[in-house]
TORKOL-4160 file (C-alpha; in steps of 0.2 Angstrom, whole numbers, padded with zeros to 4 digits, m for minus):
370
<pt num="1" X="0000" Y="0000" Z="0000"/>
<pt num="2" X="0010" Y="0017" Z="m0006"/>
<pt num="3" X="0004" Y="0033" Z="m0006"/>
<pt num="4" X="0011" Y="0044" Z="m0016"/>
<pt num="5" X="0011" Y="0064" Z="m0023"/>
<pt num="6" X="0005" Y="0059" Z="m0039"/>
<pt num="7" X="m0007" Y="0068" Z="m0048"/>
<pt num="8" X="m0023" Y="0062" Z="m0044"/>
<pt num="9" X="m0037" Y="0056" Z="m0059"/>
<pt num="10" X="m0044" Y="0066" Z="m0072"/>
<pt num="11" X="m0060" Y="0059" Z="m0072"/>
<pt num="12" X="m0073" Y="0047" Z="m0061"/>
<pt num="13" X="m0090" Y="0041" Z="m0067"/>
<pt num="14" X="m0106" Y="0046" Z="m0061"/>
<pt num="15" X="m0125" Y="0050" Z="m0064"/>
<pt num="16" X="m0134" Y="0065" Z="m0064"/>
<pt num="17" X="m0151" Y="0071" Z="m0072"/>
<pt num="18" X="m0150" Y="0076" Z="m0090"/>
<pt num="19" X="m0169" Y="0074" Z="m0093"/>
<pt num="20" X="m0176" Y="0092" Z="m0098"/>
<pt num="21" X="m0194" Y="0086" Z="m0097"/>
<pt num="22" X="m0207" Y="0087" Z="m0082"/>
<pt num="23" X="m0202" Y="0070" Z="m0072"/>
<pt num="24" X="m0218" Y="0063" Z="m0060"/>
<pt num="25" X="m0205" Y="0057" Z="m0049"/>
<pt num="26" X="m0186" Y="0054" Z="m0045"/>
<pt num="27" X="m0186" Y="0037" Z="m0051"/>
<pt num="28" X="m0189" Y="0043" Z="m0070"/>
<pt num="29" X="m0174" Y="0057" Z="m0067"/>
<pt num="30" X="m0163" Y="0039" Z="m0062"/>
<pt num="31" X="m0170" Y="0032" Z="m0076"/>
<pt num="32" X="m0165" Y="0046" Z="m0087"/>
<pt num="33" X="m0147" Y="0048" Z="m0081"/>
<pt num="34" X="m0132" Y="0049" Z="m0091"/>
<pt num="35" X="m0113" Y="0044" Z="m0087"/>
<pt num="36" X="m0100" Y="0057" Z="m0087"/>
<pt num="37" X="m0083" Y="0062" Z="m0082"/>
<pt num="38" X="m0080" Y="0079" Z="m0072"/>
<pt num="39" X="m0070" Y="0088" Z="m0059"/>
<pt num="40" X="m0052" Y="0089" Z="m0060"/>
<pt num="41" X="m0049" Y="0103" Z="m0051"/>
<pt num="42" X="m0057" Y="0097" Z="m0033"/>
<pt num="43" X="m0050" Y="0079" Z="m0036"/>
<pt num="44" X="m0068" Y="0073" Z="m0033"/>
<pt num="45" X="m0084" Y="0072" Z="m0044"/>
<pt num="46" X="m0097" Y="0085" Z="m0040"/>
<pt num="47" X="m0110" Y="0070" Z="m0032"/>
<pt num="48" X="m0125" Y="0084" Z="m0031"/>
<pt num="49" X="m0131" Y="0090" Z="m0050"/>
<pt num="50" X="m0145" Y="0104" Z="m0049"/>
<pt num="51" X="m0158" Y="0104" Z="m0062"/>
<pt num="52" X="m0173" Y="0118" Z="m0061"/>
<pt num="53" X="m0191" Y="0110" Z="m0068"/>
<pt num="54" X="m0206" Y="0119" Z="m0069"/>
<pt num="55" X="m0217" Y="0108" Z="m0056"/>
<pt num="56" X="m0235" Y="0110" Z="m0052"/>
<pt num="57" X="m0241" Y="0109" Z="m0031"/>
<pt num="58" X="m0245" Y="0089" Z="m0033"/>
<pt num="59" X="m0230" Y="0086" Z="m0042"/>
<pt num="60" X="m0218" Y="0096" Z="m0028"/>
<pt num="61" X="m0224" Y="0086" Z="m0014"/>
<pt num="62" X="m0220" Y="0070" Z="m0023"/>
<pt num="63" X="m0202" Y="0076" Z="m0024"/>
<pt num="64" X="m0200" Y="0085" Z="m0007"/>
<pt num="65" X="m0185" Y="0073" Z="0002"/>
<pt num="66" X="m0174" Y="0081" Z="m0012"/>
<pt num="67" X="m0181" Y="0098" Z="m0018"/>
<pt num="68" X="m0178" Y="0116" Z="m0013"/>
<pt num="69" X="m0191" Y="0126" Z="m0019"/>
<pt num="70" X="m0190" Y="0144" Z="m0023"/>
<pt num="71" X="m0201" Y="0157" Z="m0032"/>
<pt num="72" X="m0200" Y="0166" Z="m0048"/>
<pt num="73" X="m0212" Y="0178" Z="m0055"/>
<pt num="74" X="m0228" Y="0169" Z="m0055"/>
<pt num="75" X="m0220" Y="0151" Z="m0060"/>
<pt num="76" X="m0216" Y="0139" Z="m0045"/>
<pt num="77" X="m0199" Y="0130" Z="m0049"/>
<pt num="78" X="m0186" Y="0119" Z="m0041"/>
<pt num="79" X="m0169" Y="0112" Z="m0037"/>
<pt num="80" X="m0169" Y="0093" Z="m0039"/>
<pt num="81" X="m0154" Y="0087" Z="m0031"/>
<pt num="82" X="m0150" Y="0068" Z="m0033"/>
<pt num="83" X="m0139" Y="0060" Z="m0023"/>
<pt num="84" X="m0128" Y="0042" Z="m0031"/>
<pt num="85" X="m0128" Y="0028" Z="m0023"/>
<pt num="86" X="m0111" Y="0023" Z="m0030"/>
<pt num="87" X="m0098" Y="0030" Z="m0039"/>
<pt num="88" X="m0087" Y="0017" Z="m0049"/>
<pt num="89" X="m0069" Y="0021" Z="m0044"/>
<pt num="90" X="m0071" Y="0034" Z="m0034"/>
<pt num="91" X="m0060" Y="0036" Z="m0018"/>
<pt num="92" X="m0061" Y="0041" Z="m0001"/>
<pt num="93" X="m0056" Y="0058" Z="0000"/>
<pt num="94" X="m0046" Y="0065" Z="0016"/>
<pt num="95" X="m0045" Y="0085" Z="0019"/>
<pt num="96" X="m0035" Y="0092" Z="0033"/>
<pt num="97" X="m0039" Y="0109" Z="0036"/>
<pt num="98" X="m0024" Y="0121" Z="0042"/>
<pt num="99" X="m0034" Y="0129" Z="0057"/>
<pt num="100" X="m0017" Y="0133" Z="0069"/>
<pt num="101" X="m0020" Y="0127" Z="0085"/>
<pt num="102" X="m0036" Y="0117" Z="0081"/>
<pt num="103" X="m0044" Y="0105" Z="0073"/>
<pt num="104" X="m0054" Y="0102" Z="0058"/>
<pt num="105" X="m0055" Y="0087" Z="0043"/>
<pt num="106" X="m0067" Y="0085" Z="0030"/>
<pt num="107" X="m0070" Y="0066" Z="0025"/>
<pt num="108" X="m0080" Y="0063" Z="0008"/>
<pt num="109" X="m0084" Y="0043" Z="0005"/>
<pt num="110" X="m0083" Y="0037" Z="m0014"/>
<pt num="111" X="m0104" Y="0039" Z="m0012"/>
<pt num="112" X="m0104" Y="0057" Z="m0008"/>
<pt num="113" X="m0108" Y="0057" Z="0011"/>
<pt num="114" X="m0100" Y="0069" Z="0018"/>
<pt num="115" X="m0093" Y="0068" Z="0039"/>
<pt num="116" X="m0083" Y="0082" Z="0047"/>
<pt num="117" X="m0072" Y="0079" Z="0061"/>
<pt num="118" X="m0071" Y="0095" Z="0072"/>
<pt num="119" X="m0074" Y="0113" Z="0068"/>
<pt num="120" X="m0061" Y="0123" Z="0070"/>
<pt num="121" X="m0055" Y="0138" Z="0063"/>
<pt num="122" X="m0041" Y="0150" Z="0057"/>
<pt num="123" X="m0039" Y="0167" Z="0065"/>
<pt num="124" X="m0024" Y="0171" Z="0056"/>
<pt num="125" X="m0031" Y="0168" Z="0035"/>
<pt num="126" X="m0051" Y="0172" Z="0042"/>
<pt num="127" X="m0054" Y="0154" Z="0038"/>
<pt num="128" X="m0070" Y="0148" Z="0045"/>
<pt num="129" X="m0076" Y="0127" Z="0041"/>
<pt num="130" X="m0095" Y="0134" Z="0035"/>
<pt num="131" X="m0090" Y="0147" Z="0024"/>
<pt num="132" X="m0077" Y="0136" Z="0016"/>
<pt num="133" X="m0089" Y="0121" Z="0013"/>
<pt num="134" X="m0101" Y="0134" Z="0006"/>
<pt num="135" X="m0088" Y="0140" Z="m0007"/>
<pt num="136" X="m0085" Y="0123" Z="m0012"/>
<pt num="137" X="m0104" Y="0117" Z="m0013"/>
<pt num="138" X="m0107" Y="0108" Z="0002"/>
<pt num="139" X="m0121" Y="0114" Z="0011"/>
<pt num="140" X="m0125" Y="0096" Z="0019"/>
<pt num="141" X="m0116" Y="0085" Z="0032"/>
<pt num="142" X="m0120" Y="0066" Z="0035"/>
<pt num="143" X="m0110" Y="0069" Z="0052"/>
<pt num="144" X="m0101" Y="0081" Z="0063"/>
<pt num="145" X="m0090" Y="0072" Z="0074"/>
<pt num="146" X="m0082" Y="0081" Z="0088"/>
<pt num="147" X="m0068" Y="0073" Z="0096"/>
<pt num="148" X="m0067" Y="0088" Z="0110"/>
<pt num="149" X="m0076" Y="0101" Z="0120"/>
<pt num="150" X="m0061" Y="0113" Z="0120"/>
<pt num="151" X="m0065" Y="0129" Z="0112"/>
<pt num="152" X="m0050" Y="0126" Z="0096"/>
<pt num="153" X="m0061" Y="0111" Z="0091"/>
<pt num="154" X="m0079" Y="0119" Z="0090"/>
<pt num="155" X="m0074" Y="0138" Z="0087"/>
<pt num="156" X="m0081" Y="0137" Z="0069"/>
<pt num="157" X="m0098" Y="0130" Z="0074"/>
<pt num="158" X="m0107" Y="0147" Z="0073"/>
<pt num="159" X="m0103" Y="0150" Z="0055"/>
<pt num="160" X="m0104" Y="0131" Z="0050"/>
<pt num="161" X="m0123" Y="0132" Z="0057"/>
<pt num="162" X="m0125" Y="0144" Z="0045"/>
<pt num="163" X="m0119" Y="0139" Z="0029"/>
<pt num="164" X="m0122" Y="0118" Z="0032"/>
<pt num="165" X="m0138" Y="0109" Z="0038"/>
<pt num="166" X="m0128" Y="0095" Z="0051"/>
<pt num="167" X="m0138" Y="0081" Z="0051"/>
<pt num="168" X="m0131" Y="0070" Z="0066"/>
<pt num="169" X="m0121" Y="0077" Z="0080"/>
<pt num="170" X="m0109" Y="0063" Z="0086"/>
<pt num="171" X="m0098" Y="0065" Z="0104"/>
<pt num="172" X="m0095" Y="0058" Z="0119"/>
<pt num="173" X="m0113" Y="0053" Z="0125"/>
<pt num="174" X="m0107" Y="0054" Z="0144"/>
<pt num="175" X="m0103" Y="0074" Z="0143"/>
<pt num="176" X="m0120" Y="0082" Z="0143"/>
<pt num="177" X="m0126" Y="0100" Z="0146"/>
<pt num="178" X="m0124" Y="0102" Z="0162"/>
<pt num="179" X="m0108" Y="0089" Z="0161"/>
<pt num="180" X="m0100" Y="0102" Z="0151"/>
<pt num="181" X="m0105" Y="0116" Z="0161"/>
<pt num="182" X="m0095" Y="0108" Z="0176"/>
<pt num="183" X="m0080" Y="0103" Z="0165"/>
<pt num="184" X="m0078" Y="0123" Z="0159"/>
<pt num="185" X="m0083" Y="0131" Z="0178"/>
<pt num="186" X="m0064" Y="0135" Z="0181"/>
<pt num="187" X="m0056" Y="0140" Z="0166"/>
<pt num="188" X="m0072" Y="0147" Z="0157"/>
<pt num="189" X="m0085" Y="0143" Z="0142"/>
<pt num="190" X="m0078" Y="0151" Z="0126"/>
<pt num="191" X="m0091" Y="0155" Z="0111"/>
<pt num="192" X="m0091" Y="0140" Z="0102"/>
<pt num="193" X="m0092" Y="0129" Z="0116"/>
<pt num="194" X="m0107" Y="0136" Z="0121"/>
<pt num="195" X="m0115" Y="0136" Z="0107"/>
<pt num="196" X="m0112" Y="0117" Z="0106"/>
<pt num="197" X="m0120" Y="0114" Z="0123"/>
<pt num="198" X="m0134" Y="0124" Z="0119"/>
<pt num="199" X="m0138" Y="0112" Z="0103"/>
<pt num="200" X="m0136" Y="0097" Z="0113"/>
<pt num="201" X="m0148" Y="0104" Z="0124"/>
<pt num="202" X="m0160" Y="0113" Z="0110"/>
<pt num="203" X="m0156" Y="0101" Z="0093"/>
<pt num="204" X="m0146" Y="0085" Z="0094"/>
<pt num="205" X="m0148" Y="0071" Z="0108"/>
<pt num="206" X="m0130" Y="0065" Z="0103"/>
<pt num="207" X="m0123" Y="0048" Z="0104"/>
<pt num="208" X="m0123" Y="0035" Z="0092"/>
<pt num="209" X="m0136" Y="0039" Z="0076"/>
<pt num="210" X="m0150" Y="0030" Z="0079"/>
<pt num="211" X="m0158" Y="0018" Z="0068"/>
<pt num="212" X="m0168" Y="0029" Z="0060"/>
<pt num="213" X="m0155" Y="0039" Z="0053"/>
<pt num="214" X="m0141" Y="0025" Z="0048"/>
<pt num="215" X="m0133" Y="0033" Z="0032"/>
<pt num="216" X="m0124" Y="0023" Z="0019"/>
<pt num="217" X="m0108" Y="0026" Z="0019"/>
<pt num="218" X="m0103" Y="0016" Z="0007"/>
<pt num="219" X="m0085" Y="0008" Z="0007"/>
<pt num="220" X="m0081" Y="0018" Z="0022"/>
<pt num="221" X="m0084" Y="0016" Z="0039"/>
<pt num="222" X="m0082" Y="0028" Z="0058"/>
<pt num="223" X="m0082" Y="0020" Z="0074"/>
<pt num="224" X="m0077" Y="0029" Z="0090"/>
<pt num="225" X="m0071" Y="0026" Z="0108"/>
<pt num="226" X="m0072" Y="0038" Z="0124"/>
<pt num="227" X="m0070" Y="0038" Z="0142"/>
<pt num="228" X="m0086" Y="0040" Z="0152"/>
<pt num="229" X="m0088" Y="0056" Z="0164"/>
<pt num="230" X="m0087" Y="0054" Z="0183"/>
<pt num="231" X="m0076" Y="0053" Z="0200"/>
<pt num="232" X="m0078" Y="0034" Z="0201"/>
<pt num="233" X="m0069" Y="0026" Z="0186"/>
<pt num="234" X="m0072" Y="0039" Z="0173"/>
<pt num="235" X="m0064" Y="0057" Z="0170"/>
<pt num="236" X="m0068" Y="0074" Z="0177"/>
<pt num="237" X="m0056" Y="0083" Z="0163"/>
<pt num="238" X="m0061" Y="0088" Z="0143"/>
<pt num="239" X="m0046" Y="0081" Z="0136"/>
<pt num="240" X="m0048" Y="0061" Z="0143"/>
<pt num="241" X="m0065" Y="0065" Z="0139"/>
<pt num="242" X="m0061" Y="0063" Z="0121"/>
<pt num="243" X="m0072" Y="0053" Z="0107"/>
<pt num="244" X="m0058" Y="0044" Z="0099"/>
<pt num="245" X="m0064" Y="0042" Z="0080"/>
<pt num="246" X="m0057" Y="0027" Z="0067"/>
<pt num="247" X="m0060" Y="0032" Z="0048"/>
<pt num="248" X="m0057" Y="0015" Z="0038"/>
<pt num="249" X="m0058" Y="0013" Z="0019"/>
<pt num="250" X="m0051" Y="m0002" Z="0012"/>
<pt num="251" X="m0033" Y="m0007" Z="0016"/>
<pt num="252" X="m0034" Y="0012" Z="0024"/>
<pt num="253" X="m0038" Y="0018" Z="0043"/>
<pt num="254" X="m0036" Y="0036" Z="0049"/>
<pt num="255" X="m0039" Y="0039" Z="0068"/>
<pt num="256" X="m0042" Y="0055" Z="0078"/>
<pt num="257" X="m0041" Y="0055" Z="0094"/>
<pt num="258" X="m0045" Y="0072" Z="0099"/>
<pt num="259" X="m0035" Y="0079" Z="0114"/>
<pt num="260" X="m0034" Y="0061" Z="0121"/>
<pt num="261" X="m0018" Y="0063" Z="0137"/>
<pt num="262" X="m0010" Y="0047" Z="0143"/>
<pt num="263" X="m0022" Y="0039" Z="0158"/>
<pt num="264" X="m0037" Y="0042" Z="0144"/>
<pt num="265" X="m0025" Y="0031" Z="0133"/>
<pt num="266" X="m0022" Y="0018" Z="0145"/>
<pt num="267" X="m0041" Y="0018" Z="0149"/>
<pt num="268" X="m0046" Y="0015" Z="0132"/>
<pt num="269" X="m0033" Y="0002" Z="0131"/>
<pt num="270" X="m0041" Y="m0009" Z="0142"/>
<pt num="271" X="m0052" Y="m0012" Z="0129"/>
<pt num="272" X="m0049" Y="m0026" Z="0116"/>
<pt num="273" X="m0060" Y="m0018" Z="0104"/>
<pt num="274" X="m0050" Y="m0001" Z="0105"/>
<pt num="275" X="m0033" Y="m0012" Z="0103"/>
<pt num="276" X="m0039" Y="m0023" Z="0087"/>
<pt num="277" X="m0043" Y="m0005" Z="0078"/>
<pt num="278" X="m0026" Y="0002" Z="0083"/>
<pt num="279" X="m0018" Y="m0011" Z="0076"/>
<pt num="280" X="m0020" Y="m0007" Z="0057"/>
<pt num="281" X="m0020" Y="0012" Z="0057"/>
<pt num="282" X="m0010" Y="0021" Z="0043"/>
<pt num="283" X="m0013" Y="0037" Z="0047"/>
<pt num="284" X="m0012" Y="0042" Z="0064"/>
<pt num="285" X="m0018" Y="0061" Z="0070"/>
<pt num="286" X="m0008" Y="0065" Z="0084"/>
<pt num="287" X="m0018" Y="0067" Z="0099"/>
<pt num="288" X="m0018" Y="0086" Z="0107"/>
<pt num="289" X="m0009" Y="0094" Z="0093"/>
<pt num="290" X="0006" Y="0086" Z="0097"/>
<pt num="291" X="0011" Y="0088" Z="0114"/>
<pt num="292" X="0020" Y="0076" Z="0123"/>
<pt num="293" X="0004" Y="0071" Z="0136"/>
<pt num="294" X="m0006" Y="0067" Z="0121"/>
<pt num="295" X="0009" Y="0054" Z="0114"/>
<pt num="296" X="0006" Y="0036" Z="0120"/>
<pt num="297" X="0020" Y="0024" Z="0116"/>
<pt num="298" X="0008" Y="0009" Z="0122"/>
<pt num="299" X="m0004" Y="0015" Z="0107"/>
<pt num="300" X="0007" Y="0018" Z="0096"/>
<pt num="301" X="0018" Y="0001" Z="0099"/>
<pt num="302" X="0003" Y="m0007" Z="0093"/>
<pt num="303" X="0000" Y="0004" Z="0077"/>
<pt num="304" X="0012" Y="m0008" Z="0065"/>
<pt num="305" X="0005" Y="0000" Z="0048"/>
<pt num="306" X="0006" Y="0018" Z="0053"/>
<pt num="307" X="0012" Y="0026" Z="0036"/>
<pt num="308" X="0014" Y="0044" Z="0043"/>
<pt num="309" X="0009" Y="0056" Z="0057"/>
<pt num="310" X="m0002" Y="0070" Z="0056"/>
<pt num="311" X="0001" Y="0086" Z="0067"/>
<pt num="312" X="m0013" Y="0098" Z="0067"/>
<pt num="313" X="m0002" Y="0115" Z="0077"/>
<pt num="314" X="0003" Y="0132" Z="0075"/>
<pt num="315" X="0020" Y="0134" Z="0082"/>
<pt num="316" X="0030" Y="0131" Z="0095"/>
<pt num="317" X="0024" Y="0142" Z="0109"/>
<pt num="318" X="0012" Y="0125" Z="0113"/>
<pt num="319" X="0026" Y="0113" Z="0113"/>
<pt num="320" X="0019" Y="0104" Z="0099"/>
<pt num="321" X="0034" Y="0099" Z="0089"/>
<pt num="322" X="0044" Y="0094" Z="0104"/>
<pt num="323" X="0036" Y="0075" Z="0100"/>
<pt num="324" X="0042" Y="0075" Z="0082"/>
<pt num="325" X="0056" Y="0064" Z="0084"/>
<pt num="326" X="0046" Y="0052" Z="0095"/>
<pt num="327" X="0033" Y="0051" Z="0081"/>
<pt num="328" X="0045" Y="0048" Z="0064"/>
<pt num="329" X="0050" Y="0032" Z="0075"/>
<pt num="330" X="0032" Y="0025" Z="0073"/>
<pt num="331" X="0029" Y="0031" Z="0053"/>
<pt num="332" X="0036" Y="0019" Z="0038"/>
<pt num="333" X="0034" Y="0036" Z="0027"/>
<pt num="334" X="0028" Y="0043" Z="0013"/>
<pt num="335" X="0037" Y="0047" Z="m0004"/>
<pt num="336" X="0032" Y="0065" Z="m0006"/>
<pt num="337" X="0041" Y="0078" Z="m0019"/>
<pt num="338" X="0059" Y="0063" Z="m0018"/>
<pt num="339" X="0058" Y="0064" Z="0000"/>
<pt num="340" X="0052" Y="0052" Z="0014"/>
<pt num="341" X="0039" Y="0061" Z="0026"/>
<pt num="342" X="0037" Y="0051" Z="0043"/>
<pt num="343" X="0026" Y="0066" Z="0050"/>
<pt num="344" X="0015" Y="0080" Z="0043"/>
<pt num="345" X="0010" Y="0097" Z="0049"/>
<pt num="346" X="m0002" Y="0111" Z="0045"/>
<pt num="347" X="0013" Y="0121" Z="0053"/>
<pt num="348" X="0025" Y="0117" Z="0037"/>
<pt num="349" X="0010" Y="0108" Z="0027"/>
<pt num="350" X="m0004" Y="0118" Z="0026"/>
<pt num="351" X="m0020" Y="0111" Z="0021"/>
<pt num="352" X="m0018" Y="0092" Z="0014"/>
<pt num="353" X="m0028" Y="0080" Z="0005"/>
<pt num="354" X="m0028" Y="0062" Z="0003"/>
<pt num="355" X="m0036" Y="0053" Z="m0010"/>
<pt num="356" X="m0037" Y="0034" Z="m0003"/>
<pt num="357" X="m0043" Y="0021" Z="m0015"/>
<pt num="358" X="m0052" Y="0004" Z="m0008"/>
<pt num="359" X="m0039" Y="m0005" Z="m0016"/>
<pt num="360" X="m0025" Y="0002" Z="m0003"/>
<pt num="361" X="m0016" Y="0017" Z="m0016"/>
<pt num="362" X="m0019" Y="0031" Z="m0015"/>
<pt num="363" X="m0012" Y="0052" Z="m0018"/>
<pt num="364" X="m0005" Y="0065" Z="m0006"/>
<pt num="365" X="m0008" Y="0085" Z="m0009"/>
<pt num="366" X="0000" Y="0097" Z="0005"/>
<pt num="367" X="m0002" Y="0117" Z="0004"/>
<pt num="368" X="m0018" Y="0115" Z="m0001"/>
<pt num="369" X="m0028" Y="0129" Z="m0003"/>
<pt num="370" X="m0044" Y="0125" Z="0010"/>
């Protein structure tokens, strides 16, 4: 399995609706759909295609899942957006977001779901996660996973509420409001955390997505870990309160693990489960930007795939490239411009994407523009 710097494909199939005629249903704009080949510049085909039909009252409500309707003049159109099932060749797409000392990744599966992992943003560039979905078309998210109530995780949640309809909320089902409340008493609740509790209190009921609500996520897969909240065998700190978060494609498996410190790693490893989904990571987010409480040689000494680290920091005022050496040791590299990269950072990387493939190859792109 190699990843490489290559430049990625030109071109993937899939469907979208070419029929200009009045459609009674979305079946017949299925049936009417054509292949194509599209997208160079993202990487990724555009999974949503936007046709405007003049519909009639009966004929809107048969569509509504996947309309929005909007008024010109006297004629009632609309936006039919169809979503494929499948896209034949298509990869797992990774997007590491340079948000300094934060977090924030963009994971697109080979269907077109869409999961963001954290919210962060960038003070320096004005960067915010909604306004930069927005730009590039995505005004829907499957999931929004966050791996940490610390304020550099969620900071962005006003302006991704704005541009992006979230439709699950995943965390660490043991913090609730007034959990949260008690964690933030001594050091403060910043903006973006409170936002958060007040959609867990208003919106979302968190956890795991319920039944009703299992999305297809096609070849991909997301499974998380956490420690439970409380005096008495749990943790009474946001960072070992971390939801650890596994991304697997194929041959591929990225974890997150939030702001995780060493006891919340030990705890975590207790658990067979945890330790069987270690084992085959390739690229392994190191936990709290890189500082040397969140490295955890146990984990890591089970990690016997990792390709290369990934550092999301700023500089070096947190201490976050102090571990650096201590990663490289764990990372079998990536060819990248003739050199071997062991470790990654949005400090000297940028933004990066990773096109991963079932099959196990896959390309790498750093100083990306987000």
């Amino acid at each position: 399995m190699n990843l490489t710097n290559t430049p990625p494909f030109e071109s993937a199939k899939f469907l979208f609706c070419s029929n200009n005629s009045r459609c009674d249903c979305l079946a017949q704009l299925y049936q009417a759909a054509t292949n194509i080949c599209l997208d160079v510049e993202s990487g990724i085909p555009q999974i949503l295609r936007e046709k405007s039909l003049p519909l009639n009252h009966s004929e809107r409500q048969r569509f509504s899942p996947g309309i929005q309707i909007e008024s010109r003049s006297s004629q009632i159109s609309c936006t039919v957006r169809i979503r494929i099932a499948h896209i034949v060749g298509n990869p797992m797409l990774l997007e590491i977001f340079d948000v300094e000392h934060g977090a924030c990744a963009l994971v697109t599966t080979s269907n077109g779901r869409r999961a963001l992992i954290d919210c962060g943003h960038n003070a320096t560039t004005g960067w915010y996660p909604g306004t930069a979905l927005a730009n590039k078309g995505v005004d829907f998210l499957d999931r929004l996973f966050i791996t940490n109530f610390d304020e550099d995780h969620v900071s962005g949640i006003r302006d991704l509420q704005t541009h992006v309809y979230i439709q699950t909320l995943v965390r660490n089902p043991t913090v609730g409001v007034s959990e949260l409340y008690a964690l933030k008493s001594q050091n403060g609740m910043g903006p973006g955390v409170r936002t958060m509790a007040q959609n867990i209190q208003r919106v979302f009921i968190g956890g795991p997505p319920t039944l009703l609500d299992e999305a297809d996520f096609g070849d991909t897969v997301f499974r998380t870990y956490y420690n439970s909240y409380g005096p008495y065998g749990g943790f009474l700190d946001s960072n070992n309160l971390s939801m650890v978060v596994f991304v697997s494609c194929g041959g591929h498996k990225i974890v997150f693990p939030g702001d995780m410190e060493k006891a919340g790693w030990q705890a975590l490893l207790s658990n067979p489960a945890f330790r069987r989904d270690l084992s085959d990571v390739t690229l392994f987010v190191a936990s709290h930007h890189g500082r040397e409480n969140g490295l955890s040689h146990p984990a890591l000494s089970l990690c016997q795939s990792i390709q290369a680290v990934i550092i999301s920091d700023q500089h070096l005022g947190y201490q976050s490239q102090e571990t650096v050496a201590e990663y490289r040791k764990y990372a079998r590299g990536i060819e990248y411009d003739g050199k071997l990269r062991r470790v990654l950072t949005t400090r000297s990387d940028a933004s990066m994407r990773f096109e991963l493939s079932k099959g196990g190859g896959g390309h790498v792109r750093l100083n990306m523009v987000a």
